[in-house]
LUMVEXBA-827401 format. One record per residue (C-alpha): residue in one letter; x, y, z. Coordinates in steps of 0.2 Angstrom, whole numbers, plus 5000, padded with zeros to 4 digits. Example, Ala and Ser with C-alpha at 12.3 -4.5 7.8 and 13.67 -1.06 7.14 Angstrom:
<"A",<5062,4978,5039>> <"S",<5068,4995,5036>> 
***
This chain:
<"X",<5035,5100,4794>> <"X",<5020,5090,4803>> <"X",<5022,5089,4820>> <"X",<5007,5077,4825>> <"X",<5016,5060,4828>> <"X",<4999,5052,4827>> <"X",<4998,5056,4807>> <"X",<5019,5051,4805>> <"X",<5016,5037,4812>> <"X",<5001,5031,4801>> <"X",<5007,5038,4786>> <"X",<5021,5026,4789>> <"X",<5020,5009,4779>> <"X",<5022,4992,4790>> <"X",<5030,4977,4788>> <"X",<5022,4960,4792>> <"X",<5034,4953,4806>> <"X",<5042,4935,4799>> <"X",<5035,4920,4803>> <"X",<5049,4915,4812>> <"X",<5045,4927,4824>> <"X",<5027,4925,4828>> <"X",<5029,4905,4829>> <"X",<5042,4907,4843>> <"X",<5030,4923,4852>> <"X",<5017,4910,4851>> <"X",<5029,4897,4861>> <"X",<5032,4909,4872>> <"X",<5013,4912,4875>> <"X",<5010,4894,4875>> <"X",<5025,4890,4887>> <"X",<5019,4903,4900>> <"X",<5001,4896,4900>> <"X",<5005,4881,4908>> <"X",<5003,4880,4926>> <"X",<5019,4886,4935>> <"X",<5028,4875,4948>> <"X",<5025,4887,4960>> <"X",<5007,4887,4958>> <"X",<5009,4866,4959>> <"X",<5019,4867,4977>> <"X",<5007,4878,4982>> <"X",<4993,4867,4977>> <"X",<5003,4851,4986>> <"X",<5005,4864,4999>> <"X",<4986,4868,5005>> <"X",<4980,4848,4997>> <"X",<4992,4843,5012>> <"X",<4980,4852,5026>> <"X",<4966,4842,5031>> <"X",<4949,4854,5023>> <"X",<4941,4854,5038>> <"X",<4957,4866,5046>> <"X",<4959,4874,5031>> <"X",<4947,4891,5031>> <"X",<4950,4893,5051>> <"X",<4970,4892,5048>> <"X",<4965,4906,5034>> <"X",<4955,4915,5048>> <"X",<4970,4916,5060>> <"X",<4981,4921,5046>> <"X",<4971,4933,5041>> <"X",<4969,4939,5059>> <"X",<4986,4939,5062>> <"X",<4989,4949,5046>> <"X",<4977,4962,5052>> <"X",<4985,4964,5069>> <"X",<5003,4965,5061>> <"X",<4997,4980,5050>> <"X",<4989,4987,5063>> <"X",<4997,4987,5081>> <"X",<5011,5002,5080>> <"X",<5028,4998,5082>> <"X",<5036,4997,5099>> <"X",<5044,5013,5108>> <"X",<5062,5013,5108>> <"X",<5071,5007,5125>> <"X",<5082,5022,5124>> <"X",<5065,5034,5118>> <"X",<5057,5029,5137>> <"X",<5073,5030,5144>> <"X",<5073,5049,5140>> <"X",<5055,5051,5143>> <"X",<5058,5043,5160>> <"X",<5072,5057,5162>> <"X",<5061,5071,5160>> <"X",<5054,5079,5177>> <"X",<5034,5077,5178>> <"X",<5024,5091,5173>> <"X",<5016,5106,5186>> <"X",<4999,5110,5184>> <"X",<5005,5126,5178>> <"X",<5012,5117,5164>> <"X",<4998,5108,5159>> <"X",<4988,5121,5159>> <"X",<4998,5134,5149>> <"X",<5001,5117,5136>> <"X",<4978,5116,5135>> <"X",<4979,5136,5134>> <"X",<4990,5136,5120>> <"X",<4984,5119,5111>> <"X",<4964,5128,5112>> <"X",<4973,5146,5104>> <"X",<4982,5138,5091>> <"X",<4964,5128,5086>> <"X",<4953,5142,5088>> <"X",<4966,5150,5077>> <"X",<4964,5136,5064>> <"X",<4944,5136,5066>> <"X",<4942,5152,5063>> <"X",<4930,5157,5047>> <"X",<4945,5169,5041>> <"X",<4958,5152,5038>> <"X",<4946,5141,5031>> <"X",<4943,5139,5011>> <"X",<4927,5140,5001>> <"X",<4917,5123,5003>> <"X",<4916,5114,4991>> <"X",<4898,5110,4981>> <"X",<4892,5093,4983>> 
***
């Protein structure tokens, strides 16, 4: 029994689809190359904005795009709420934190955890 689909499947004789079926594909084809109306308000859209505002209003879009993506969402009331809660930290606290955030990274650093490096 062959196995390799690639020989089945040219060792297998085709048919010629009917006519019927390729003039109404090349409808199809034909009906969706003409401009869609979406395309025409959008055009009737932007024709409506005087061209001298036009790349400037795009500017500001694009601006305000940009600072959509990336300013961070806001905090949570109820996140401060609980943050505002919390008592402040001693000195003692801080520094035990640095102490244990420079261990924890020397740790990390260290020749013994790190992987071969890659050739360039």
């Amino acid at each position: 029994m062959n196995t390799d689909i690639e020989t089945t499947l040219r060792a297998q004789r085709w048919r010629d689809p009917p006519p019927a079926f390729l003039e109404r594909v090349l409808g199809e084809a034909l009906k969706s190359a003409v401009t869609p109306v979406r395309n025409s308000r959008l055009r009737a859209l932007l024709s409506s904005i005087p061209r001298s505002l036009r790349l400037p209003l795009a500017a500001c879009w694009l601006l305000a795009f940009f600072f959509r993506i990336a300013t961070p969402q806001a905090i949570p009331q109820s996140t401060l709420s609980s943050y505002a809660k919390l008592p402040p930290m001693t000195p003692a606290q801080l520094l035990a934190n640095r102490s244990q955030i420079e261990r924890l990274a020397n740790e990390l650093l260290h020749p013994q955890h790190q992987g071969p490096i890659p050739p360039l």
